[in-house]
N, CA, C and O atoms as a GROMACS GRO file, in nm:
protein
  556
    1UNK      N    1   2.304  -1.014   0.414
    1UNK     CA    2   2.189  -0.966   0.488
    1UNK      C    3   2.106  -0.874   0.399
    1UNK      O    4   2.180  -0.802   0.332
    2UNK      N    5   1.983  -0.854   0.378
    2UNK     CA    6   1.905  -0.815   0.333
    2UNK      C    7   1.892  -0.707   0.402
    2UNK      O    8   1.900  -0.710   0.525
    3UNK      N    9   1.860  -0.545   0.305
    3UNK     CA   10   1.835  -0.463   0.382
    3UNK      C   11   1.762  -0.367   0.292
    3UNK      O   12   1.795  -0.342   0.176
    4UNK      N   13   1.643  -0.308   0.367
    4UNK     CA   14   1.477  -0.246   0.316
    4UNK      C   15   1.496  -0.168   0.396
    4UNK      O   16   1.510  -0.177   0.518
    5UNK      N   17   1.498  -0.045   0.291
    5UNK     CA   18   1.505   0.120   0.374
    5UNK      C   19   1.464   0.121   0.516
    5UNK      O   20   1.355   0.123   0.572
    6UNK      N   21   1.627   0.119   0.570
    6UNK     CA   22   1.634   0.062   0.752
    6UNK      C   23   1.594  -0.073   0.777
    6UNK      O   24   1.646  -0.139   0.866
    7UNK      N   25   1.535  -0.103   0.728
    7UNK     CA   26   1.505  -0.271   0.742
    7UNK      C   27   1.577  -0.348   0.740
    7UNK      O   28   1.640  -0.354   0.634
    8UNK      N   29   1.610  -0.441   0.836
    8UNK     CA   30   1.736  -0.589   0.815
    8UNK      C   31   1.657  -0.721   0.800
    8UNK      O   32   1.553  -0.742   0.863
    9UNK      N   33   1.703  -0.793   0.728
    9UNK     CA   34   1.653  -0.955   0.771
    9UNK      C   35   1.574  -0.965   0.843
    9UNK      O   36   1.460  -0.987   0.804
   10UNK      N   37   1.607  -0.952   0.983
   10UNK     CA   38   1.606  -0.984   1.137
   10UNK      C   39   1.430  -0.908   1.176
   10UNK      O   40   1.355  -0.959   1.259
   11UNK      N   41   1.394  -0.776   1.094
   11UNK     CA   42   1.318  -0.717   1.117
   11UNK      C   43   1.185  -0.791   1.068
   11UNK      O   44   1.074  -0.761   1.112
   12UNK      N   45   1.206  -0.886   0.978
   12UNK     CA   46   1.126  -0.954   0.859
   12UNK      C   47   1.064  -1.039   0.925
   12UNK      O   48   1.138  -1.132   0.957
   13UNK      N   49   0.883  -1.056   0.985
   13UNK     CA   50   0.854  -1.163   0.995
   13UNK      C   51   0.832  -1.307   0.912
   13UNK      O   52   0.815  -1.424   0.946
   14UNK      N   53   0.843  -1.218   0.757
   14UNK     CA   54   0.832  -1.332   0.679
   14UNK      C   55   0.837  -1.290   0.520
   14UNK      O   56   0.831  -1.171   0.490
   15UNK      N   57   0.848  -1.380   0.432
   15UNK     CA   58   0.916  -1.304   0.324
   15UNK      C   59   0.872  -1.409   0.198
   15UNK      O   60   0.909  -1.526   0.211
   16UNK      N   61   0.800  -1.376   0.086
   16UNK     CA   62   0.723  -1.485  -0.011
   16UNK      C   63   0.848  -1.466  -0.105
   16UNK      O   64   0.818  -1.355  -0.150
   17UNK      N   65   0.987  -1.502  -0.176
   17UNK     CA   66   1.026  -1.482  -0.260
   17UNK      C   67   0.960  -1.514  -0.418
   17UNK      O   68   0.880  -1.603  -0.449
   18UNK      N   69   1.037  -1.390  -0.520
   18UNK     CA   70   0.919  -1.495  -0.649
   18UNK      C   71   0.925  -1.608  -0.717
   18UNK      O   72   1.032  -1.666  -0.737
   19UNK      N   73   0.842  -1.638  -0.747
   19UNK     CA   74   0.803  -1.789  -0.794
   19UNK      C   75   0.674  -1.855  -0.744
   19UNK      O   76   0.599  -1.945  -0.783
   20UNK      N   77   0.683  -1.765  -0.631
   20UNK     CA   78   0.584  -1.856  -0.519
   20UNK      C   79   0.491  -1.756  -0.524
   20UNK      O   80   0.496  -1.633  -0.537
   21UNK      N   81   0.346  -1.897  -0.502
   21UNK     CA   82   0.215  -1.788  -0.509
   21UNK      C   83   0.138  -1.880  -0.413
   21UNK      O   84   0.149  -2.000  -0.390
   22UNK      N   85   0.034  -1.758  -0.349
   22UNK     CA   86  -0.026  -1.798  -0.257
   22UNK      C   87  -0.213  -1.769  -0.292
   22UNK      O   88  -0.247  -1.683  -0.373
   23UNK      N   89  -0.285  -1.829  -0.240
   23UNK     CA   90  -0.428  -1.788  -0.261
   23UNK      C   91  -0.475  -1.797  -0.112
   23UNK      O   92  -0.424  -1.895  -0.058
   24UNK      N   93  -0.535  -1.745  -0.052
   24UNK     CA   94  -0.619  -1.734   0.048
   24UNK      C   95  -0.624  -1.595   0.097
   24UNK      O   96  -0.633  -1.488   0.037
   25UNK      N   97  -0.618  -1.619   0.198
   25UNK     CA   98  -0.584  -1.535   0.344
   25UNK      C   99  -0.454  -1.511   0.449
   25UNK      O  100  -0.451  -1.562   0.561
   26UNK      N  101  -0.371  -1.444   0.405
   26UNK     CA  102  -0.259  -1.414   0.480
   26UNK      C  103  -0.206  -1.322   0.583
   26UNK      O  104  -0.209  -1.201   0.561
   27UNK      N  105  -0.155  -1.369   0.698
   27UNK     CA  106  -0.181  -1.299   0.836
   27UNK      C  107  -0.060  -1.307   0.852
   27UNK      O  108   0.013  -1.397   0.810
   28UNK      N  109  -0.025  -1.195   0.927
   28UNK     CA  110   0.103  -1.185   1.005
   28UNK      C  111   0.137  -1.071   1.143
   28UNK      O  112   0.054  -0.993   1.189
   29UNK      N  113   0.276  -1.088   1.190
   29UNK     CA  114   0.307  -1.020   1.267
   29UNK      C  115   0.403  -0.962   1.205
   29UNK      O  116   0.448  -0.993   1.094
   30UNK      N  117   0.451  -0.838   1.304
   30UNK     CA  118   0.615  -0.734   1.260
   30UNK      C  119   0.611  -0.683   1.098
   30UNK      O  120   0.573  -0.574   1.055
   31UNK      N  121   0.641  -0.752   1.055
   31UNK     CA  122   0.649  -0.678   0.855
   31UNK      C  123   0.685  -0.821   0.787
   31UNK      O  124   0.775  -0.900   0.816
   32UNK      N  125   0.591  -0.827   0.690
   32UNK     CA  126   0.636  -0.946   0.576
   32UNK      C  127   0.618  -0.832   0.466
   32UNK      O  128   0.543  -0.735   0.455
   33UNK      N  129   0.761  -0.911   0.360
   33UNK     CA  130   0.806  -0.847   0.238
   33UNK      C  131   0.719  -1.005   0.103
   33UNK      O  132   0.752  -1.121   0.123
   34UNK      N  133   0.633  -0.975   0.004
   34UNK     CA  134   0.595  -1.051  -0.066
   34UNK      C  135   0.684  -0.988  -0.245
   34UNK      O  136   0.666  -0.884  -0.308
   35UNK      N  137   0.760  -1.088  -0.266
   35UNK     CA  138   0.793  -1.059  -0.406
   35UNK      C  139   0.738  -1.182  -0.530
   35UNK      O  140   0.761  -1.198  -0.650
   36UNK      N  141   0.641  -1.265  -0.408
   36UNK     CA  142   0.588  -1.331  -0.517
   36UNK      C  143   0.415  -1.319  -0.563
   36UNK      O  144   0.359  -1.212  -0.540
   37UNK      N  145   0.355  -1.407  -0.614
   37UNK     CA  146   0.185  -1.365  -0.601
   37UNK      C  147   0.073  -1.416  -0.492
   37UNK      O  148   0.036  -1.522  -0.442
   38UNK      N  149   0.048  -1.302  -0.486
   38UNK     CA  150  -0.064  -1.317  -0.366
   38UNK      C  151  -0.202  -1.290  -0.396
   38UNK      O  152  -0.211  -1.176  -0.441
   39UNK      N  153  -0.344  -1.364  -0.390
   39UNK     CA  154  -0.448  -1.348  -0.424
   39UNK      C  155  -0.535  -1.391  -0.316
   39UNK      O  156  -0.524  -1.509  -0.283
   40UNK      N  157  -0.602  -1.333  -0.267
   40UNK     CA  158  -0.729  -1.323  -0.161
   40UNK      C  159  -0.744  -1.213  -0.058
   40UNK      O  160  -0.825  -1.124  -0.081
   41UNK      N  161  -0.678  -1.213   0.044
   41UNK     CA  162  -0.678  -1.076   0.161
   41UNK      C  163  -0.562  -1.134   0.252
   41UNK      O  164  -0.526  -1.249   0.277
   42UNK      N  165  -0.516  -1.005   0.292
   42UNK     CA  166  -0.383  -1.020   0.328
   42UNK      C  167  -0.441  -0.868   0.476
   42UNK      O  168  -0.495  -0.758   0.461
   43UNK      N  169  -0.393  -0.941   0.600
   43UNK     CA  170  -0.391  -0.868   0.739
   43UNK      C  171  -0.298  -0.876   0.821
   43UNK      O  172  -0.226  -0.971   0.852
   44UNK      N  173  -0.302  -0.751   0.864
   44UNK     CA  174  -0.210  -0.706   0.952
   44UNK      C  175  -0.197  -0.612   1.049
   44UNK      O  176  -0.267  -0.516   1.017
   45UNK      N  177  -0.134  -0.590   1.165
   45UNK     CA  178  -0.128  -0.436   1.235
   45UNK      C  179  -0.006  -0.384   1.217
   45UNK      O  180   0.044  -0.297   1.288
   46UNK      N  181   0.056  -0.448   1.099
   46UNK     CA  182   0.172  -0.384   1.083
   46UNK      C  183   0.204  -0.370   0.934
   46UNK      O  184   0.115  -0.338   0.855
   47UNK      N  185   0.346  -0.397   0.891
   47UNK     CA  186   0.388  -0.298   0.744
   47UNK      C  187   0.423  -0.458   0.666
   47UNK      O  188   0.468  -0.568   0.698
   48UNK      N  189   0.364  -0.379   0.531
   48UNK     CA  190   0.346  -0.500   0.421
   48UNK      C  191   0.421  -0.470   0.342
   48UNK      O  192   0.391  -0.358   0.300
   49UNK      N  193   0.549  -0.530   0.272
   49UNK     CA  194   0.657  -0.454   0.182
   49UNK      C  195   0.587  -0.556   0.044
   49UNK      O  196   0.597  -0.678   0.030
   50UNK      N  197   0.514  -0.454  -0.047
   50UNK     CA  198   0.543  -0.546  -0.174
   50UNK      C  199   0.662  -0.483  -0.272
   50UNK      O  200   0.671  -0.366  -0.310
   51UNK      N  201   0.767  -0.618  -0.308
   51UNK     CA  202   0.887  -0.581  -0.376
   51UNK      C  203   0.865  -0.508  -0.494
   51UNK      O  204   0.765  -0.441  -0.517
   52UNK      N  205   0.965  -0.524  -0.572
   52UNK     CA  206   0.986  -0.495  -0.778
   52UNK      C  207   0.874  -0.608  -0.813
   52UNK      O  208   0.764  -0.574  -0.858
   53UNK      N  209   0.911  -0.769  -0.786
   53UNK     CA  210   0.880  -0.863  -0.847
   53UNK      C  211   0.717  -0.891  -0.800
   53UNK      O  212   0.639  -0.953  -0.873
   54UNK      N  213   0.679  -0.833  -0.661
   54UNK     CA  214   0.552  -0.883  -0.624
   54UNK      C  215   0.468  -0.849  -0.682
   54UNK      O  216   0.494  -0.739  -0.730
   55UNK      N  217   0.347  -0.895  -0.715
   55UNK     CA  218   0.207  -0.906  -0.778
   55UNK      C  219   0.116  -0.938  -0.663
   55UNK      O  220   0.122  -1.051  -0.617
   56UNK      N  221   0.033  -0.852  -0.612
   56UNK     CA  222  -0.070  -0.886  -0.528
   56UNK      C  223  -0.246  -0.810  -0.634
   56UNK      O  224  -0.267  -0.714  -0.708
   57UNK      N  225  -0.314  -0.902  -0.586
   57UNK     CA  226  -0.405  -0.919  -0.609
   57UNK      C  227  -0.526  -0.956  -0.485
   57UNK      O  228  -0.590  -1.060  -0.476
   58UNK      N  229  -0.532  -0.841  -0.398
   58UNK     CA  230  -0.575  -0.839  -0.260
   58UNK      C  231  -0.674  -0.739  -0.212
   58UNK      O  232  -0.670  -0.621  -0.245
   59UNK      N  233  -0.775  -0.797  -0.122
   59UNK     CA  234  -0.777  -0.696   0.024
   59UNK      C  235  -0.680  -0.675   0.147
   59UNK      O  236  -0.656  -0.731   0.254
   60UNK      N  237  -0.654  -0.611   0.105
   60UNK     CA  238  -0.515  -0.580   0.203
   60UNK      C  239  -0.568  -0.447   0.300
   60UNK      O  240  -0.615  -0.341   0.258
   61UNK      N  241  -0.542  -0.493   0.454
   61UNK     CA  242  -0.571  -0.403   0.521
   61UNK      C  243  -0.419  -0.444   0.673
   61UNK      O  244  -0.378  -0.541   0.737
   62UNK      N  245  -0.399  -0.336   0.662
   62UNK     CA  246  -0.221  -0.357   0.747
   62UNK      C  247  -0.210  -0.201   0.789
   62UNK      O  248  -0.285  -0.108   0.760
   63UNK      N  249  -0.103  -0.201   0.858
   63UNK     CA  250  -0.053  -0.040   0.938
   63UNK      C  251  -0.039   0.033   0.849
   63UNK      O  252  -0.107   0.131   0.819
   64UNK      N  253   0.115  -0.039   0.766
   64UNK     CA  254   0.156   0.041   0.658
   64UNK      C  255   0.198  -0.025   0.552
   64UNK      O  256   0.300  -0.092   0.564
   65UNK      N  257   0.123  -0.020   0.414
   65UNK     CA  258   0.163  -0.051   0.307
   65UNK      C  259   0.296   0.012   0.236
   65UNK      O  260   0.308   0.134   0.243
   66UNK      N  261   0.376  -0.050   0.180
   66UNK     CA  262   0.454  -0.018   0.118
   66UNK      C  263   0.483  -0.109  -0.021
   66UNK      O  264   0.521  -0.226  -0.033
   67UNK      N  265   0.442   0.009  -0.134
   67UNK     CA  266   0.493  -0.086  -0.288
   67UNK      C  267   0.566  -0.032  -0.337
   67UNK      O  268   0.588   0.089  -0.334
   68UNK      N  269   0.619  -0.118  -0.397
   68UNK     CA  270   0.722  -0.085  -0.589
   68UNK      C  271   0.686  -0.217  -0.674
   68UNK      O  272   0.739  -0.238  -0.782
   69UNK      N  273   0.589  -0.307  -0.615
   69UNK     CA  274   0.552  -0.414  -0.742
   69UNK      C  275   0.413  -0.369  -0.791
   69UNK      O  276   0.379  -0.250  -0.787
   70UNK      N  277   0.296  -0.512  -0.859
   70UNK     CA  278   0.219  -0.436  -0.922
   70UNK      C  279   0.098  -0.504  -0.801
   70UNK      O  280   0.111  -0.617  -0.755
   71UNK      N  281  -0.025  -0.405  -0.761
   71UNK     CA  282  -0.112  -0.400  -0.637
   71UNK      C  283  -0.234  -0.384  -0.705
   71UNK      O  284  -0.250  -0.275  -0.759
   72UNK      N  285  -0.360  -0.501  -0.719
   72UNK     CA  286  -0.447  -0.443  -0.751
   72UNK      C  287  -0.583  -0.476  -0.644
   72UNK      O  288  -0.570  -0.594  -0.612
   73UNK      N  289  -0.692  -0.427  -0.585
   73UNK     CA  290  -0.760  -0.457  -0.502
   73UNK      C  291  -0.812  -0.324  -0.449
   73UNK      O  292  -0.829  -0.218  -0.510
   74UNK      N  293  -0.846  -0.372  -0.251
   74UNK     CA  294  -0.828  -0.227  -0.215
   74UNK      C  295  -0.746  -0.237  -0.121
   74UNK      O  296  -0.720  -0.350  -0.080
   75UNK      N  297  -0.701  -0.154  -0.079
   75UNK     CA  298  -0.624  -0.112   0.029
   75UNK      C  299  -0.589  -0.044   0.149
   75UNK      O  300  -0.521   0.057   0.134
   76UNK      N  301  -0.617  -0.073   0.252
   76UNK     CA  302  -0.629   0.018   0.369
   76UNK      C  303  -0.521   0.043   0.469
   76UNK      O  304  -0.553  -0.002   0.579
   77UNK      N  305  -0.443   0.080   0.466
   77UNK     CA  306  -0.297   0.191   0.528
   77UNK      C  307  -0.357   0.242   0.658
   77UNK      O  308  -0.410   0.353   0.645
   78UNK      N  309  -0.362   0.184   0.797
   78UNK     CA  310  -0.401   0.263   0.888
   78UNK      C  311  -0.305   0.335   0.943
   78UNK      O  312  -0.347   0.401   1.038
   79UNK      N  313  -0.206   0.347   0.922
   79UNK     CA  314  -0.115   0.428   0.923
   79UNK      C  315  -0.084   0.516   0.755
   79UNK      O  316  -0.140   0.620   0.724
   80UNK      N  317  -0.025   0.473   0.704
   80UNK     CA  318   0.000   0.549   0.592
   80UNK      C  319   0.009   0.406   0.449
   80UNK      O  320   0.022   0.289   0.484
   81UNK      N  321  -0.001   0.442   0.307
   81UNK     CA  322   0.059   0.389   0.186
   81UNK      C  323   0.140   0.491   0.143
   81UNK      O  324   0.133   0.613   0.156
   82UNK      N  325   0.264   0.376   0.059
   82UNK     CA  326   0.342   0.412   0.032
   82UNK      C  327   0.313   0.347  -0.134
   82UNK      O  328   0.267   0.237  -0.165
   83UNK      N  329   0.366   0.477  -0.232
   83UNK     CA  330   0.364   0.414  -0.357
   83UNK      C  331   0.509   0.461  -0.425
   83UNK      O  332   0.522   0.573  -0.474
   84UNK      N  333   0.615   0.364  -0.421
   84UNK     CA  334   0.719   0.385  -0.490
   84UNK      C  335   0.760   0.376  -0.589
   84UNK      O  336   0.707   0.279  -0.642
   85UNK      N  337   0.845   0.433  -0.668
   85UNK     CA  338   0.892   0.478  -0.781
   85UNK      C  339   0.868   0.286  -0.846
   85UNK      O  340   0.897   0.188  -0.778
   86UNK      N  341   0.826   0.283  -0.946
   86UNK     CA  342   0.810   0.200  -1.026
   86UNK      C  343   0.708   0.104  -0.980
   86UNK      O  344   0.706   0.001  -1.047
   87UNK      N  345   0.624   0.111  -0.884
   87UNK     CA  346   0.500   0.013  -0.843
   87UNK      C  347   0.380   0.070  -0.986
   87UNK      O  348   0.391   0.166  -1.062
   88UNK      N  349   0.287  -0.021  -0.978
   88UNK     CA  350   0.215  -0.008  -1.080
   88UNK      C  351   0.031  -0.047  -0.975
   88UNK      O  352  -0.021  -0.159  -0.980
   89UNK      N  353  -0.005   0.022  -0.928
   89UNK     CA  354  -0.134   0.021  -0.836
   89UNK      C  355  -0.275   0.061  -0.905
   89UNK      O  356  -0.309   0.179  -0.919
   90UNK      N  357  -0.330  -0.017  -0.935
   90UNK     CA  358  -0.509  -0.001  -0.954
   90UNK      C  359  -0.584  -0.071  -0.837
   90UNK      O  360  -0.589  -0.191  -0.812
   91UNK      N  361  -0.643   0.038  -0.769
   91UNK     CA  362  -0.685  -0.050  -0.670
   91UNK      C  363  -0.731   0.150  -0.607
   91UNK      O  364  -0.709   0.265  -0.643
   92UNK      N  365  -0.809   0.071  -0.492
   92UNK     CA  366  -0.876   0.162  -0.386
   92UNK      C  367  -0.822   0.159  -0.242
   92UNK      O  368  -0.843   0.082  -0.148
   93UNK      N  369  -0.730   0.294  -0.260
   93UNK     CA  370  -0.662   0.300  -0.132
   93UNK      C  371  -0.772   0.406   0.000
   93UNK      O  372  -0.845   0.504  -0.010
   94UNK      N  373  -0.728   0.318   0.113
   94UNK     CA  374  -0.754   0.384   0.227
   94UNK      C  375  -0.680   0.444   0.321
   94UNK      O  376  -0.603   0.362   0.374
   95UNK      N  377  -0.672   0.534   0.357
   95UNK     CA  378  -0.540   0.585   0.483
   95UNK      C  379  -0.554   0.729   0.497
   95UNK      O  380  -0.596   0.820   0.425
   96UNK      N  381  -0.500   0.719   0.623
   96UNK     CA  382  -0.487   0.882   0.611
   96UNK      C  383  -0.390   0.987   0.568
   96UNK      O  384  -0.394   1.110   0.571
   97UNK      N  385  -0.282   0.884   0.518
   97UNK     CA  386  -0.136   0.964   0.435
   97UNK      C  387  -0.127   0.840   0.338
   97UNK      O  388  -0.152   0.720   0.328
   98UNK      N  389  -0.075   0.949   0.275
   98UNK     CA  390  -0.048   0.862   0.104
   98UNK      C  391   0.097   0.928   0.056
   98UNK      O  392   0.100   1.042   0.008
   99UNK      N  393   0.194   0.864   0.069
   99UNK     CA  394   0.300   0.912  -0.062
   99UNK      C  395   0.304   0.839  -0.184
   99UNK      O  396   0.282   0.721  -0.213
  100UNK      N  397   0.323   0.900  -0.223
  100UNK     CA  398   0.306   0.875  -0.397
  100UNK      C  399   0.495   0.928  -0.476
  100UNK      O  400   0.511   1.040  -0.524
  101UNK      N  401   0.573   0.859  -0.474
  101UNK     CA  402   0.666   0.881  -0.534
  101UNK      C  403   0.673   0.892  -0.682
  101UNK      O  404   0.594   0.816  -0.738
  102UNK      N  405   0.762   0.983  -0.781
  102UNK     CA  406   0.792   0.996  -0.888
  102UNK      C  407   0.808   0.910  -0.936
  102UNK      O  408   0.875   0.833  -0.866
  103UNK      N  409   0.759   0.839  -1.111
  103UNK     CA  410   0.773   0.691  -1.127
  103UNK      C  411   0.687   0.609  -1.066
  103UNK      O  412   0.694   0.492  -1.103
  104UNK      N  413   0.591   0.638  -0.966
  104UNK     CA  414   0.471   0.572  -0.980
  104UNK      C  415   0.334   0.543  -0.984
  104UNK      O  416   0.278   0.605  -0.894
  105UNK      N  417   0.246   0.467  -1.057
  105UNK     CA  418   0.161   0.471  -1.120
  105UNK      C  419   0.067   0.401  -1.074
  105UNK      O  420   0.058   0.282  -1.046
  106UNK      N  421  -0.051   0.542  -1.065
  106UNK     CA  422  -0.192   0.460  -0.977
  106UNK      C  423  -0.307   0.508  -1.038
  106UNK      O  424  -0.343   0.624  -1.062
  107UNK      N  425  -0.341   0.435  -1.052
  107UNK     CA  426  -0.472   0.450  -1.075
  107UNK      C  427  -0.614   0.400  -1.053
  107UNK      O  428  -0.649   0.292  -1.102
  108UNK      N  429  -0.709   0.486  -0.968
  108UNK     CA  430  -0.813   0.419  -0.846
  108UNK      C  431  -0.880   0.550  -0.809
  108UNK      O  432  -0.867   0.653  -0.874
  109UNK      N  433  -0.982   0.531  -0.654
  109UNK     CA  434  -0.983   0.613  -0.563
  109UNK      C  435  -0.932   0.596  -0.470
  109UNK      O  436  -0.865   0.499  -0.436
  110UNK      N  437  -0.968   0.732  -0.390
  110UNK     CA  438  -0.859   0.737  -0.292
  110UNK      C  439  -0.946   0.792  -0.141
  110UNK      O  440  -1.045   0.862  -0.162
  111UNK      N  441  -0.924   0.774  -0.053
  111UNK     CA  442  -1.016   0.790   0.088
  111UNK      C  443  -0.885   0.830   0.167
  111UNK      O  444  -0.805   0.744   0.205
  112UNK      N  445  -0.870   0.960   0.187
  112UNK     CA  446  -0.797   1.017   0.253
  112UNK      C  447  -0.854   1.111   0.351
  112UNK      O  448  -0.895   1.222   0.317
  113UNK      N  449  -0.859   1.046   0.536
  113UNK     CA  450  -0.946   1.185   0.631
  113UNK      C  451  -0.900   1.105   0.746
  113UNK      O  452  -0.878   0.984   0.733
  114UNK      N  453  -0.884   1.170   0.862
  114UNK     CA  454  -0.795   1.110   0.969
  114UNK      C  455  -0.868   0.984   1.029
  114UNK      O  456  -0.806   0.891   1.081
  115UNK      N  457  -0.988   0.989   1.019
  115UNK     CA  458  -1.030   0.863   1.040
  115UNK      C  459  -1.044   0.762   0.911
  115UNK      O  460  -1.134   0.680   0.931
  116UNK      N  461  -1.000   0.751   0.824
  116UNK     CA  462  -0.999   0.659   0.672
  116UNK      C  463  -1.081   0.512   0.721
  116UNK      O  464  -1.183   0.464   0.673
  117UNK      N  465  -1.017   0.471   0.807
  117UNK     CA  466  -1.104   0.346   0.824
  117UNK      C  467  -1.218   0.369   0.890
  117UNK      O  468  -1.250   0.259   0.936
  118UNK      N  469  -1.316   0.468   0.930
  118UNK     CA  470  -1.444   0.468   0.926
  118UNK      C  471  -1.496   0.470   0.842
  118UNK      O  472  -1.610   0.424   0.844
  119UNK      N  473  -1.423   0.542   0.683
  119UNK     CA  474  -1.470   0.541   0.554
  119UNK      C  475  -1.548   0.644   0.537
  119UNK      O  476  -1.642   0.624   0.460
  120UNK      N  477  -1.538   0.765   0.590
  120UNK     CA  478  -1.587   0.886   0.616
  120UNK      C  479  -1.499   0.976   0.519
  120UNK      O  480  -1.378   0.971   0.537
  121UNK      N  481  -1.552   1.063   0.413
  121UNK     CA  482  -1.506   1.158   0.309
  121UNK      C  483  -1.469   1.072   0.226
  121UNK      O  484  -1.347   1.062   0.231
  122UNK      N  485  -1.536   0.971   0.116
  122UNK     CA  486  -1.530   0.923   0.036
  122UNK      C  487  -1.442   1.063  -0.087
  122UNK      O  488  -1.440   1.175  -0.035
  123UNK      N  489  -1.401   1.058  -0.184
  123UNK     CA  490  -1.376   1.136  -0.287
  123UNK      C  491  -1.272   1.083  -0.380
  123UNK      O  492  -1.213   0.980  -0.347
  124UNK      N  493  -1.243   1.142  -0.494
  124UNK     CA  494  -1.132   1.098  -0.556
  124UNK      C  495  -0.966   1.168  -0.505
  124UNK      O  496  -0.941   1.241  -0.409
  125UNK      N  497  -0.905   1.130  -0.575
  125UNK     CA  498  -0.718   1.188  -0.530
  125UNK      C  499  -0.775   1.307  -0.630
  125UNK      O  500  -0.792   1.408  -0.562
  126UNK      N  501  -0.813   1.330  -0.777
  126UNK     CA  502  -0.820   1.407  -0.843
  126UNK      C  503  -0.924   1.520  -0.773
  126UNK      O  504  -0.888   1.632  -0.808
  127UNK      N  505  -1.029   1.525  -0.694
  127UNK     CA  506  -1.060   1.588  -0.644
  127UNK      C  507  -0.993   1.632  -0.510
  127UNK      O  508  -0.997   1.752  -0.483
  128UNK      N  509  -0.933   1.546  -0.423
  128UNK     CA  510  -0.877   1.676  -0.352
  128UNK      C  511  -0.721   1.699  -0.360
  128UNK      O  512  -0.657   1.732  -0.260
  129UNK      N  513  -0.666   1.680  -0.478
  129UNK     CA  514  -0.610   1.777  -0.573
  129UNK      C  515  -0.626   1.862  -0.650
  129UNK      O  516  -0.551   1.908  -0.736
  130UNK      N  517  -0.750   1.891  -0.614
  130UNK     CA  518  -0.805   2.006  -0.657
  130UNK      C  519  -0.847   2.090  -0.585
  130UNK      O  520  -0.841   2.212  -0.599
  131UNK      N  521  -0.916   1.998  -0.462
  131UNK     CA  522  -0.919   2.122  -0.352
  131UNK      C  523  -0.762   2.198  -0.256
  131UNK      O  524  -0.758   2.296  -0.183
  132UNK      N  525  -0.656   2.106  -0.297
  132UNK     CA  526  -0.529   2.154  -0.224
  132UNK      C  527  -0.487   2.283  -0.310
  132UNK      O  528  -0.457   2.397  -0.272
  133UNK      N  529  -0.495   2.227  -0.436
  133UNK     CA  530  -0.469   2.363  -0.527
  133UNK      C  531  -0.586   2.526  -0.531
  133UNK      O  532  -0.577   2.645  -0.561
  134UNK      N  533  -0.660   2.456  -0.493
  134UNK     CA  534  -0.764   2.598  -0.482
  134UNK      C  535  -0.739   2.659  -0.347
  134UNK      O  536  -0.759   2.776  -0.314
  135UNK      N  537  -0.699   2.573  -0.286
  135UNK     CA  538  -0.676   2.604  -0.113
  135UNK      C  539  -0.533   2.704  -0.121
  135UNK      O  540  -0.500   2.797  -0.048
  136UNK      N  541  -0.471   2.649  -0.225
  136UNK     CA  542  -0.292   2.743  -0.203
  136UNK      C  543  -0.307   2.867  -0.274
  136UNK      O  544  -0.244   2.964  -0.232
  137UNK      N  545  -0.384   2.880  -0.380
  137UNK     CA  546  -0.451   2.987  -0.438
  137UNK      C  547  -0.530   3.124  -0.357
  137UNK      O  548  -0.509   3.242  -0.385
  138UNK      N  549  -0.621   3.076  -0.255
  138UNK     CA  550  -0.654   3.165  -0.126
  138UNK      C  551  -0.556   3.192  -0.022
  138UNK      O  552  -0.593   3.285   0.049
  139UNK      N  553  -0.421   3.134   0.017
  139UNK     CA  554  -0.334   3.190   0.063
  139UNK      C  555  -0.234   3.296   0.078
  139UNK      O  556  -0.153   3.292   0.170
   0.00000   0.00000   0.00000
């Protein structure tokens, strides 16, 4: 049985292993895990696991992203992205939470404000990492 931090098999609506590549438009329900390549736009109201092995090359707009393969496009997290230790991301994320784990590597902008998908407070990650740090400084 396959198992993704709490995740079983069973939880998986669907699952691209690698080798396999897809081009279009890809839709789903519950959570699909892609460890192979994906190119066009990829939707959802729910969580998108890209593996070690996956390569997407997308508009991707879903609940919650989650990577450790390589992501390039943009990306919209209406719930949160996740960037895990060894994913490799160029691309333009949207959401209103972002983790960013140790070991991984992004590079883009970033649209972080509780409404993200209105697209309201455009800015970079480097700028408001800069305003968090000036902000802990006045404390």
């Amino acid at each position: 049985m396959i198992k993704i931090k709490g995740l079983t098999a069973e939880d998986l609506n669907g699952f691209m292993d690698a080798g396999t590549e897809f081009h279009g438009e890809l839709r789903f329900r519950n959570t699909f895990r892609v460890d192979g390549k994906v190119k066009g736009r990829i939707v959802s109201e729910n969580t998108l696991i890209v593996g070690e092995s996956g390569e997407v090359d997308a508009e991707v707009e879903c609940g919650v992203v989650s990577i450790r393969g390589t992501v390039s496009g943009r990306i919209q997290g209406r719930e949160r992205i996740e960037l895990l230790a060894g994913s490799k991301v160029q691309a333009t994320l949207v959401s209103p939470r972002l983790v960013i784990e140790e070991g991984a590597f992004f590079q883009g902008d970033c649209e972080m404000t509780p409404t993200a998908a209105a697209g309201a407070g455009r800015g970079s990650l480097v700028a408001v990492a800069a305003r968090a740090v000036g902000d802990d400084r006045r404390s």
